[in-house]
N, C-alpha and C positions, 0 to 999 in steps of 0.2 A: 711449374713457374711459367708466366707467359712471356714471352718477346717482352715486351715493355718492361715489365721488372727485372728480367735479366739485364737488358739494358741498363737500366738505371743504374744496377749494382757493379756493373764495370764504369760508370761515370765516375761514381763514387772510390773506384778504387784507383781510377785514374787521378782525379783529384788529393787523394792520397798521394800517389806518387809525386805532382808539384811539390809537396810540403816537404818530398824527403822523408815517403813514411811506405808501404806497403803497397805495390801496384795491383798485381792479384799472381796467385801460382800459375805456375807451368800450365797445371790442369785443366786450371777455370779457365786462364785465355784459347788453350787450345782445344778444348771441349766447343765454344763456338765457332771457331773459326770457317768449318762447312758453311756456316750461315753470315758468315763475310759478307760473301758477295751476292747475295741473294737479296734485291727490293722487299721492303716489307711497305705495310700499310701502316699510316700514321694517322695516332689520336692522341696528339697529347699538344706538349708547350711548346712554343718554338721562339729563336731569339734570330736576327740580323746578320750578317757579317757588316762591320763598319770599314771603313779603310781613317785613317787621318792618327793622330800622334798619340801616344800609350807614355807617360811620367813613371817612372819604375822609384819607389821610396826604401829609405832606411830608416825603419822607427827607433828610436831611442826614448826613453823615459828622464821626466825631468822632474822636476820640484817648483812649483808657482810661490814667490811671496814675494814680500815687500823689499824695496832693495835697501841696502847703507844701514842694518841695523846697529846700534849702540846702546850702551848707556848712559841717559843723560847725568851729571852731576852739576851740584849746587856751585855758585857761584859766589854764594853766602855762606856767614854762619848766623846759628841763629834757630827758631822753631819756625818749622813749617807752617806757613799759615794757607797757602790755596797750591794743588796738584792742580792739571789735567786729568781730563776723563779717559779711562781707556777705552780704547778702540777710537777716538773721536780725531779728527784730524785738523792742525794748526794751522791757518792762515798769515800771510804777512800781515803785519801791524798787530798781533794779538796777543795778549799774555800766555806765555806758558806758565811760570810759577810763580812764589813768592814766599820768601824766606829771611825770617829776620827784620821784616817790613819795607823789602827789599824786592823788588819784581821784575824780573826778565822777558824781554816782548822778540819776539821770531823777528827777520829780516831775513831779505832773501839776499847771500851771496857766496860765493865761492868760500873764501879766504875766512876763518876763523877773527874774530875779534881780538886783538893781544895785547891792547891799550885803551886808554880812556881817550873820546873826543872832547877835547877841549883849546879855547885860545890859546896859542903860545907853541901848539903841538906842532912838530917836522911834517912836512909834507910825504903822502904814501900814496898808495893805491886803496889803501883802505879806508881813507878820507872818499876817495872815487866812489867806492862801493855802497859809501855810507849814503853817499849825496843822490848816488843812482835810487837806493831802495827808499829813499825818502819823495826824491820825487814821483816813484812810483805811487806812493802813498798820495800824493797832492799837496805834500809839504814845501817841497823843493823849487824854487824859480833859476831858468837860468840852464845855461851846461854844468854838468857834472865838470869835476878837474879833483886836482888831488890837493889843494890845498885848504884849510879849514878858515874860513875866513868869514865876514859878516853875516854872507849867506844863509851857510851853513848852519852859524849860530840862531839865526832867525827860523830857520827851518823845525831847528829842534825846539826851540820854543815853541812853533806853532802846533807841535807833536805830543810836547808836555802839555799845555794847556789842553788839546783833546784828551788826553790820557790822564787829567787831573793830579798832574806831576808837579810838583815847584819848576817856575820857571825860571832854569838858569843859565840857562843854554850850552851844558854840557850833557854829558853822559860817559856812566864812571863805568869802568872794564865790568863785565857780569848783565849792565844793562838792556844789552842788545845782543840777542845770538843770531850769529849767520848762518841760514842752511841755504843749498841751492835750489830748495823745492819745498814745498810744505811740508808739514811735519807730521809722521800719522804716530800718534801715542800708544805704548804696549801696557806693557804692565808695571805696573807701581812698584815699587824696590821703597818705597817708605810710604809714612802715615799723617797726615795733616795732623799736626798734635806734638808730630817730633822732633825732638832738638838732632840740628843736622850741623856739621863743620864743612869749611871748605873742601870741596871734590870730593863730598859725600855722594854716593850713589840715590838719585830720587824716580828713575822713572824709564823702563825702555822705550827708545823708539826708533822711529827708522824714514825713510822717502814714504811721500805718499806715491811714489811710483811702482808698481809692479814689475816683476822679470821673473824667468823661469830659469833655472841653474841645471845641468845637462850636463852626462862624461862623453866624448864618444870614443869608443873603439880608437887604438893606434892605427890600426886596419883602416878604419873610416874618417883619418884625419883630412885626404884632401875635401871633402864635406866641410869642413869649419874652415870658413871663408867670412867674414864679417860683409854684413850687406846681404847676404843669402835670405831669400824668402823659405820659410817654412810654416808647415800646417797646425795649428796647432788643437791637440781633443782634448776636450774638457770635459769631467763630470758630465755624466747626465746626456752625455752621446751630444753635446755644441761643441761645435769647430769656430777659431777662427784663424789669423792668419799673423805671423809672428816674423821679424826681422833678426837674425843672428849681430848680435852690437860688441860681441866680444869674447876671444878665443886666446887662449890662455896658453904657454909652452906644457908639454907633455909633464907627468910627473907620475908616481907611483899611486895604486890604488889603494885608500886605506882599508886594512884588514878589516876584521868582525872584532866589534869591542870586546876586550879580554884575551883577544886571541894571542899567542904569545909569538914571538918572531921568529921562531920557525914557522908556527901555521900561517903568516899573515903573506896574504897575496902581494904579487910582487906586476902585477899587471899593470900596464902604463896605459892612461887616461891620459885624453884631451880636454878642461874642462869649457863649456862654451857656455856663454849668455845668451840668452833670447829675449827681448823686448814684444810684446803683444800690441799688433799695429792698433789696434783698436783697444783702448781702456778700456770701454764701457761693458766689453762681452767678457771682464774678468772681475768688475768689482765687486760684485758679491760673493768672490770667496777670497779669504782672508791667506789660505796655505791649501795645495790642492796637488797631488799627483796627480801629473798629467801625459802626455805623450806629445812626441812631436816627428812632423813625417819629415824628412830633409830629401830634398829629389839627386835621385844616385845617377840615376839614367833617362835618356829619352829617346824616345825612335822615331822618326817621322812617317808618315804618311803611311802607312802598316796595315796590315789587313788584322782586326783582333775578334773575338768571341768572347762571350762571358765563360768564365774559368768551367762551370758547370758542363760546359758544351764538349770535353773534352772527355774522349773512349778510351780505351786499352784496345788497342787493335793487336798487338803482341807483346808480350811483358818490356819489349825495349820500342814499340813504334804506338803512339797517339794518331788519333785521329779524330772527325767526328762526324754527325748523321746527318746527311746533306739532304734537306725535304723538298722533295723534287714539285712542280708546277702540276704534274699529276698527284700528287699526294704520297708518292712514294719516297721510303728512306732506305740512302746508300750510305755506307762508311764508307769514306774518302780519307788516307792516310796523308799530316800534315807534318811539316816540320813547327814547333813550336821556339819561340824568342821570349822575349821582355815580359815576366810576369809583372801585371801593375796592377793591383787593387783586388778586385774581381774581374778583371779582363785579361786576356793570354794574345799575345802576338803570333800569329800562324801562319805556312804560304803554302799553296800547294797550287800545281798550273789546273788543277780542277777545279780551284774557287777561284770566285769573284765578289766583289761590293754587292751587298743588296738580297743576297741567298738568304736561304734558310738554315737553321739549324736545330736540331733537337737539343732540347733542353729541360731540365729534370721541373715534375712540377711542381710550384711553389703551397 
């Protein structure tokens, strides 16, 4: 076997040993050890030492979808006369369904619909909400307020008339659904064609907004922090970059379905949300295991190497192959820190910024 591949194969086992797996035997490390400290000639790859700051992660796995799912239910009775399309997503001002010749059009707001607008009606907030998503529309003149008053009424007139509605300037409970955000449509739970009754089930759906749902470790709860940036992989080796929006109190991990309660794990989970700062880098997948990197640790200003660079100089001490200005390599025993990524934090008063190192070839 020549220098160079003996070499290699104590990188290799050294690297093993980061992971918590096999460094090398007694025998193999000290079978070289004569040849320590003896310069050798180098022909191979070599990497940097850096100095500056090394992010140490804890990966956890998450689940990507849609968030607020439900079922929708009819508002009518009566036979189905038009669904939404699945997969297709609902804008404010647009029909969702229509049943019984009866049709329900999306608004954007908080608060659930629980009455009809009309003259004569007690002042709410819901009056507010209504006046809001109408002038969003370009119906509405004037401030929003909570009371339903000429405005209003003209508003919704001018709503019906685009929407080819009688204009009477109400709107009876069922007419109008509020959600906070558009509507992205799942799958159909009934058939254009079917007679449906009131709070019949007609259609899942959910936010057209994305988030990824994530347990972490009890161990790793001071990690879920709301506001926390983290990394996030996607399918197909794309990264991008995710805000933690929501951390939940600890609770029990649910078992393996079927499993009966003695077998069912009793491990406590932190459940967190994570928002994807960026929509665009997720919307073509619909539901997606993912990974997410949460930063545990960081060091500054450090001296690091690529993980590669690291030897067995004896089954308990690391080091690695310092390629000297002459071209020669020494092993130089390091203390190792912060493993982050494919980079290892190391110090030894024999390095500096800017060295060489051996490094296995690619």
């Amino acid at each position: 076997m020549t220098t160079r591949e003996s070499s290699t194969y104590r990188r290799i086992g050294a690297l093993a040993a980061s992971m918590g797996m096999i460094v090398c035997s007694l025998a193999a490390c000290s079978s070289n050890s004569s040849e320590s400290n003896d310069a050798q000639e180098f022909s191979g790859a070599s990497a940097e030492i850096t100095r500056g700051d090394l992010v140490g992660e804890t990966t956890v796995q998450g689940t990507l979808h849609y968030a607020d799912s439900y079922t929708q239910k009819s508002s009518f009775d009566g036979v189905i006369t038009a669904l939404p399309t699945p997969g297709s997503t609902l804008k404010q001002g647009e029909k969702i369904y229509t049943v019984g010749g009866e049709s329900s059009y999306l608004l954007h707001g908080s608060t659930p619909a629980w009455r009809s607008f009309e003259a004569g009606m007690s002042n709410g907030e819901d009056i507010h909400q209504l006046e809001e998503a109408l002038s969003q529309l370009g119906y509405f003149d004037g401030q929003a307020d909570t009371r339903f008053d000429w405005r209003t009424q003209a508003a919704i007139n001018k709503w019906q008339k685009e929407l080819g509605l009688s204009q009477d300037g109400m709107l009876p409970l069922g007419r109008v659904l509020f959600a906070p955000e558009d509507l992205r449509i799942g799958s159909l739970k009934a058939r254009v064609g079917d007679a449906v009754s009131q709070g019949g089930d007609l259609f899942s759906a959910s936010s057209s907004r994305q988030i990824i749902s994530a347990n972490l470790k009890l161990s790793d709860q001071s990690l879920g922090v709301v506001g926390t940036k983290v990394t996030i992989r996607l399918p197909g080796a794309q990264t991008t970059k995710g805000t933690i929006s929501s951390v939940e109190p600890p609770k029990e991990k649910a078992g393996a379905e079927g499993a009966s309660d003695s077998q069912a794990t009793k491990d406590r989970i932190i459940p967190i949300t994570v928002t994807p700062d960026d929509s665009a880098a997720t919307e073509k997948l619909q539901e997606a295991s993912v990974s997410l990197g949460i930063t545990s640790q960081t060091k500054t200003n450090v001296l690091s190497v690529p993980l590669g660079a690291l030897v067995a100089i004896t089954p308990d001490q690391f080091g690695v192959e310092l390629v000297g200005e002459d071209g020669k390599v020494t092993r130089v025993p390091v203390q190792t820190g912060l493993f982050a990524g494919d980079r290892v934090e190391i110090s030894s008063d024999d390095l500096h910024e800017g060295q060489l190192v051996a490094v296995p070839n690619r």
